[in-house]
DSSP file (Angstrom, degrees, kcal/mol; ACC not computed):
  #  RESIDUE AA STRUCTURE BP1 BP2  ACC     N-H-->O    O-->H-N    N-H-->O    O-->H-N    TCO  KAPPA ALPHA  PHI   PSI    X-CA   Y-CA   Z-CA
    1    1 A X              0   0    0      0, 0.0    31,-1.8     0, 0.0     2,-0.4   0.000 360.0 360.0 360.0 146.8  120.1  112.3   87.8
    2    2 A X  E     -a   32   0A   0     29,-0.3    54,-2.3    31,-0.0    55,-0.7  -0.941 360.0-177.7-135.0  90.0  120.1  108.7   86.3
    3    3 A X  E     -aB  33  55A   0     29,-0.8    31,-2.4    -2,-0.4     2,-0.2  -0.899  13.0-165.1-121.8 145.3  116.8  106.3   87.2
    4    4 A X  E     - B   0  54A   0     50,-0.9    50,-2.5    -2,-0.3     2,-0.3  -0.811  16.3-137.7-133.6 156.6  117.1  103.0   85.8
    5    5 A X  E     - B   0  53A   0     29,-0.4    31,-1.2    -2,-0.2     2,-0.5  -0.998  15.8-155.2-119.2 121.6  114.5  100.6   85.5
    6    6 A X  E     +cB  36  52A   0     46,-1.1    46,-1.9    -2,-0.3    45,-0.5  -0.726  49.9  78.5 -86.1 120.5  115.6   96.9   86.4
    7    7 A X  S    S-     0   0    0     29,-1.6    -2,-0.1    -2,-0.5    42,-0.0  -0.807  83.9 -88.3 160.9 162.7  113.5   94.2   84.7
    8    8 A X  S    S-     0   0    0     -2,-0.2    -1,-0.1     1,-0.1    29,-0.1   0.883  75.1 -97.9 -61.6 -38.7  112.7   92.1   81.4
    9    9 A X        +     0   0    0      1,-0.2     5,-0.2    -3,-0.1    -1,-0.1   0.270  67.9 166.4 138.2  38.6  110.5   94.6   80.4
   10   10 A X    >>  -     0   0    0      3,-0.1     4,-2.0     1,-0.1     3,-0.6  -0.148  63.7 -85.0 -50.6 163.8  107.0   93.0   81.5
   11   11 A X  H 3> S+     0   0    0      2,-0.2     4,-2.6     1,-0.2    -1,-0.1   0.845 135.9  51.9 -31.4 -56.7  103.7   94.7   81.8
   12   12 A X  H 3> S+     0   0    0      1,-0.2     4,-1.5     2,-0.2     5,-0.4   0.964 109.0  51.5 -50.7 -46.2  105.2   95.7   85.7
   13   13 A X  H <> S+     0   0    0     -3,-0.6     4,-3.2     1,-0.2    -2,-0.2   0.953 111.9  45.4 -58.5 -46.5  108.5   97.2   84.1
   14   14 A X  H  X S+     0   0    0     -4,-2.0     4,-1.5     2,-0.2     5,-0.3   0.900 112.9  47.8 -76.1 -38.5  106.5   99.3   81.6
   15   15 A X  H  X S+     0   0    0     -4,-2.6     4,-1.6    -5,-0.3     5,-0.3   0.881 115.7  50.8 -62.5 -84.5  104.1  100.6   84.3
   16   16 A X  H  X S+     0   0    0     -4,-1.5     4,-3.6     2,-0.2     5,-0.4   0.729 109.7  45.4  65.2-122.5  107.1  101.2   86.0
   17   17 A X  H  X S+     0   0    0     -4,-3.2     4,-2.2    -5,-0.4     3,-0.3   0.910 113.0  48.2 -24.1 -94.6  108.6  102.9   83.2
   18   18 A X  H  X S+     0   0    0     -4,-1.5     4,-2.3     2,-0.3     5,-0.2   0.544 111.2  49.7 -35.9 -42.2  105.6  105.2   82.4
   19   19 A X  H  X S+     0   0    0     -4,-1.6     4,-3.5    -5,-0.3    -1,-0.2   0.961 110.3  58.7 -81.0 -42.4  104.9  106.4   86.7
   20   20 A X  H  X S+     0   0    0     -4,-3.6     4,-2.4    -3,-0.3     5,-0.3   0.957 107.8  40.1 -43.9 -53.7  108.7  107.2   86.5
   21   21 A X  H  X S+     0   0    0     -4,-2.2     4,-2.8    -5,-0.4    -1,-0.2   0.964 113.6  54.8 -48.5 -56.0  108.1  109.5   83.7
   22   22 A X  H  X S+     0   0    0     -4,-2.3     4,-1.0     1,-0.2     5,-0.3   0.957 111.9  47.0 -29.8 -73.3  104.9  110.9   85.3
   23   23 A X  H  X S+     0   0    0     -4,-3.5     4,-1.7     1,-0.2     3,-0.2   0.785 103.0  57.9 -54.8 -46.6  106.7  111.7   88.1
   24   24 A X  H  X>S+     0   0    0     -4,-2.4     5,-1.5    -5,-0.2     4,-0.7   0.913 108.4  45.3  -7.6 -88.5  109.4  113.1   86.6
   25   25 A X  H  <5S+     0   0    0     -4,-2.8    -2,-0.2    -5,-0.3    -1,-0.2   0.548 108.8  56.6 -71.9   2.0  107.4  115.8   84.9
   26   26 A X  H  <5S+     0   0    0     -4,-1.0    -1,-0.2    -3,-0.2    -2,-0.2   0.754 111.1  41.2-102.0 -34.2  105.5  116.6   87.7
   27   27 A X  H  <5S-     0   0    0     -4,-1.7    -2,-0.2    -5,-0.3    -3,-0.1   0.414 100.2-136.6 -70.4  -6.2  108.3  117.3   89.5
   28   28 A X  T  <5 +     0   0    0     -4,-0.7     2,-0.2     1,-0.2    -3,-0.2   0.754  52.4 148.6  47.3  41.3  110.1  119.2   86.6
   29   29 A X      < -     0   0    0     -5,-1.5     2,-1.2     2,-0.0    -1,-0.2  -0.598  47.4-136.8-128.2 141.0  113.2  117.3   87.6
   30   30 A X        +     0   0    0     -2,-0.2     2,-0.4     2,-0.1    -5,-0.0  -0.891  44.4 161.1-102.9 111.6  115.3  116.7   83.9
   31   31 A X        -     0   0    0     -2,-1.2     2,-0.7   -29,-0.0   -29,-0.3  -0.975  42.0-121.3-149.4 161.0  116.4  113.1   84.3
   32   32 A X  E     -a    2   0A   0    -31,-1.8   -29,-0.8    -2,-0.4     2,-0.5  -0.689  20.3-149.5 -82.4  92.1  117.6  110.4   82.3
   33   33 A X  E     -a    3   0A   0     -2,-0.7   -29,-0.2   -31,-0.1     2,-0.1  -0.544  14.0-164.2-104.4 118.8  115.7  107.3   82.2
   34   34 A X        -     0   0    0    -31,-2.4   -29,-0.4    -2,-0.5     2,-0.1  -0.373  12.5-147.2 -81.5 167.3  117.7  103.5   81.6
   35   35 A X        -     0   0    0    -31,-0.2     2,-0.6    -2,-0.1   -29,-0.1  -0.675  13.8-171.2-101.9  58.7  116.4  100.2   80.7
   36   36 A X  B     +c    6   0A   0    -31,-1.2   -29,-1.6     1,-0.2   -27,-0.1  -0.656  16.9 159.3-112.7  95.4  118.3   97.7   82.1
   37   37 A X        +     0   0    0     -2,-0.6     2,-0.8   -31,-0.2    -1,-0.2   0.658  37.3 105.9-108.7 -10.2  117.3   94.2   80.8
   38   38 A X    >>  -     0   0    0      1,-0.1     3,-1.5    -3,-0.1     4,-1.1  -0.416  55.8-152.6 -39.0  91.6  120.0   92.1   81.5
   39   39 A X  H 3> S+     0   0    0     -2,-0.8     4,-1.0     1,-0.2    -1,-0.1   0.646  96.3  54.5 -68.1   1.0  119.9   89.7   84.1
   40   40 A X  H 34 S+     0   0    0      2,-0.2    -1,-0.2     1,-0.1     4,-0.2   0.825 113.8  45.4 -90.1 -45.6  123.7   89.5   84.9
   41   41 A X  H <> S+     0   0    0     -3,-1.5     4,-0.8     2,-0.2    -2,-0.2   0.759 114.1  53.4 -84.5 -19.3  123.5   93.6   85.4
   42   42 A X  H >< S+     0   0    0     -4,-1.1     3,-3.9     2,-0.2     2,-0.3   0.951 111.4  42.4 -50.3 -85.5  120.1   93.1   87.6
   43   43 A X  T 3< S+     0   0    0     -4,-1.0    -2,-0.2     1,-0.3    -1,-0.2   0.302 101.1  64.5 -52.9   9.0  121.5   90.9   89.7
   44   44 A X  T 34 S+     0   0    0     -2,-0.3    -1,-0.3    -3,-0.2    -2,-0.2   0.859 108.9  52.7 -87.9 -43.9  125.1   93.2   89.9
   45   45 A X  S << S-     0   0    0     -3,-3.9    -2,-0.2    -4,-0.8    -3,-0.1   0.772 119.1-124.6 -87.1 -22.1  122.1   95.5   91.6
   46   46 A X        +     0   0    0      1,-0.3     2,-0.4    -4,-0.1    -3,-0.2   0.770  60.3 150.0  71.4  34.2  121.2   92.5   94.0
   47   47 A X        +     0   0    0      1,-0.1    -1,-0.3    -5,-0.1     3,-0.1  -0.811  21.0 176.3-101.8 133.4  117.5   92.7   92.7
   48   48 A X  S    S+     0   0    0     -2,-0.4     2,-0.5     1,-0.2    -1,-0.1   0.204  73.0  31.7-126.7 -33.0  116.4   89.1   93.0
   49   49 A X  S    S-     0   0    0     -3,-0.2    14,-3.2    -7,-0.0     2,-0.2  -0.663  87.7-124.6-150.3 135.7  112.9   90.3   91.8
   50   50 A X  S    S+     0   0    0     -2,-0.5     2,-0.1    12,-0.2   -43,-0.1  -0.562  79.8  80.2-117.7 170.7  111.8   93.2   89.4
   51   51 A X        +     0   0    0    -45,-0.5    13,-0.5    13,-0.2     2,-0.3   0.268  66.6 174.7 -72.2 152.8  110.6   95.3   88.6
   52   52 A X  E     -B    6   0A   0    -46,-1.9   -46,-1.1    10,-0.2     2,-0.5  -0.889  23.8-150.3-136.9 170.7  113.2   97.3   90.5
   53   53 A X  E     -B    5   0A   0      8,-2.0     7,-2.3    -2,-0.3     2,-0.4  -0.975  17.4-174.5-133.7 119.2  113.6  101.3   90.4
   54   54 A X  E     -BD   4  59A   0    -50,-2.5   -50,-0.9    -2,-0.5     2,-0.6  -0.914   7.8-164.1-119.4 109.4  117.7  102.2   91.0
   55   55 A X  E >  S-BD   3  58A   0      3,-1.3     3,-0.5    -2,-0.4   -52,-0.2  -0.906  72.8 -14.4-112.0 138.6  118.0  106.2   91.3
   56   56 A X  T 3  S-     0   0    0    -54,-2.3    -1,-0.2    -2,-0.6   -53,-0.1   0.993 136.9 -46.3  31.8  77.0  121.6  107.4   90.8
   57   57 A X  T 3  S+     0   0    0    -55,-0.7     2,-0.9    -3,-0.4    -1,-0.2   0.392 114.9 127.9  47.7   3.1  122.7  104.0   91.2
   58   58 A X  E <   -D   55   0A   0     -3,-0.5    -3,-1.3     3,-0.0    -1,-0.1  -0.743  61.0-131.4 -62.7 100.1  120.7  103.5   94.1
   59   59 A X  E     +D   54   0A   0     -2,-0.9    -5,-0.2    -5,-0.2     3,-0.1  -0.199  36.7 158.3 -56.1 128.4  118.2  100.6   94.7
   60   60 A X        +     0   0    0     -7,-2.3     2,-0.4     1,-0.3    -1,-0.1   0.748  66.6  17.6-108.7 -72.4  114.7  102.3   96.0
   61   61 A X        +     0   0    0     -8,-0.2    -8,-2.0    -3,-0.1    -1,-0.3  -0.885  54.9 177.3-143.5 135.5  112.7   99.6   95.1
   62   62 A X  S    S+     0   0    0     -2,-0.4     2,-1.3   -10,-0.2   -10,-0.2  -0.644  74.9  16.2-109.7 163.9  112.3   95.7   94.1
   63   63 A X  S    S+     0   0    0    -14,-3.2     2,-0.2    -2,-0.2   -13,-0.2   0.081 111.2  83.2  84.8 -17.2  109.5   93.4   93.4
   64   64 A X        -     0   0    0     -2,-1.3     2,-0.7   -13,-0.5   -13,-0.2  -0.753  67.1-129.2-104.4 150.0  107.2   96.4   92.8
   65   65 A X        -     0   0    0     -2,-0.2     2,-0.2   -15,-0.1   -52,-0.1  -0.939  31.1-151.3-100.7 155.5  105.5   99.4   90.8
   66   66 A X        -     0   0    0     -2,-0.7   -46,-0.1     1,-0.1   -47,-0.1  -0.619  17.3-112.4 -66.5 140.9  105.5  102.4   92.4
   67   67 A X     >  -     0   0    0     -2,-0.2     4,-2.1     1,-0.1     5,-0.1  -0.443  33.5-106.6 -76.7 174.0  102.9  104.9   91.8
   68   68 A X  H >> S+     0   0    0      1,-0.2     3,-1.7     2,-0.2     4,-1.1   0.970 123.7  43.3 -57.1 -66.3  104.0  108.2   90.1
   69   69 A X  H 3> S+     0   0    0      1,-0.4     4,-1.8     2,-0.3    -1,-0.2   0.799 104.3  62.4 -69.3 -25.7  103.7  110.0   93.8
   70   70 A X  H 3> S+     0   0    0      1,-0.2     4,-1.1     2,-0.1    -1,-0.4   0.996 114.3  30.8 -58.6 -55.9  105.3  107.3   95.3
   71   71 A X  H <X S+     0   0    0     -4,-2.1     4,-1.1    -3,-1.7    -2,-0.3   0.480 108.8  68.0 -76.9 -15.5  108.6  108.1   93.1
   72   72 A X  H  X S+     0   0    0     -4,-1.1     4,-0.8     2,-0.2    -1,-0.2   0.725 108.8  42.0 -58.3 -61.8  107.7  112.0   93.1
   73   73 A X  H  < S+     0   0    0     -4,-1.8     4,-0.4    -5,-0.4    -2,-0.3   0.849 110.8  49.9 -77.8 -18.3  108.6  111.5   97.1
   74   74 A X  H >X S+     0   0    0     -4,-1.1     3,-2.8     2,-0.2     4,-0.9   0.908 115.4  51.1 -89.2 -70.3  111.9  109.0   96.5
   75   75 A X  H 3< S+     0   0    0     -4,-1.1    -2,-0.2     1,-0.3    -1,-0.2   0.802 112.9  45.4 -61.5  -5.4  113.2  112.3   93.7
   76   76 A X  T 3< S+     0   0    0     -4,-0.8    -1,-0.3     1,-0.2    -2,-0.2   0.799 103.2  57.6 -95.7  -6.9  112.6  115.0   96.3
   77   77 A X  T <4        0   0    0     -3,-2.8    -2,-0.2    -4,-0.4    -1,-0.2   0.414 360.0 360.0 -98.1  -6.2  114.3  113.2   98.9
   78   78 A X     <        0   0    0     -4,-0.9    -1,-0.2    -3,-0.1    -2,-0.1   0.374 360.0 360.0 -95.6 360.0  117.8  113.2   96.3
């Protein structure tokens, strides 16, 4: 599994970041986490506002953070 985090890497991206990890390990799910800070590759995703959450090249979520349990339910549902 491959979750990418879309964004410059503002205060949102790193919280972000950080519940993605959380979430992760609470789920005990082994997965790889990107950084994507490029706007030309954002906008490849069609994220017009980040932070954005892509798992396995899927867009979950724009414009928001997620909590960890929020993203806990998006990884059981893959």
């Amino acid at each position: 599994m491959i979750i990418k985090i879309l964004g410059s890497g503002c205060k949102k991206c790193v919280a972000l970041d950080e519940n993605a990890k959380t979430a992760l390990q609470a789920a005990a799910i082994d997965a790889e986490i990107e950084k994507v800070t490029d706007v030309v590759a954002i906008a490849g995703y069609g994220v017009m506002s980040t932070p954005g959450l892509v798992i396995d090249e899927k867009v979950v979520s724009t414009g928001r953070v997620l909590s960890a349990s929020e993203i806990g339910g998006l990884l059981k549902n893959k």
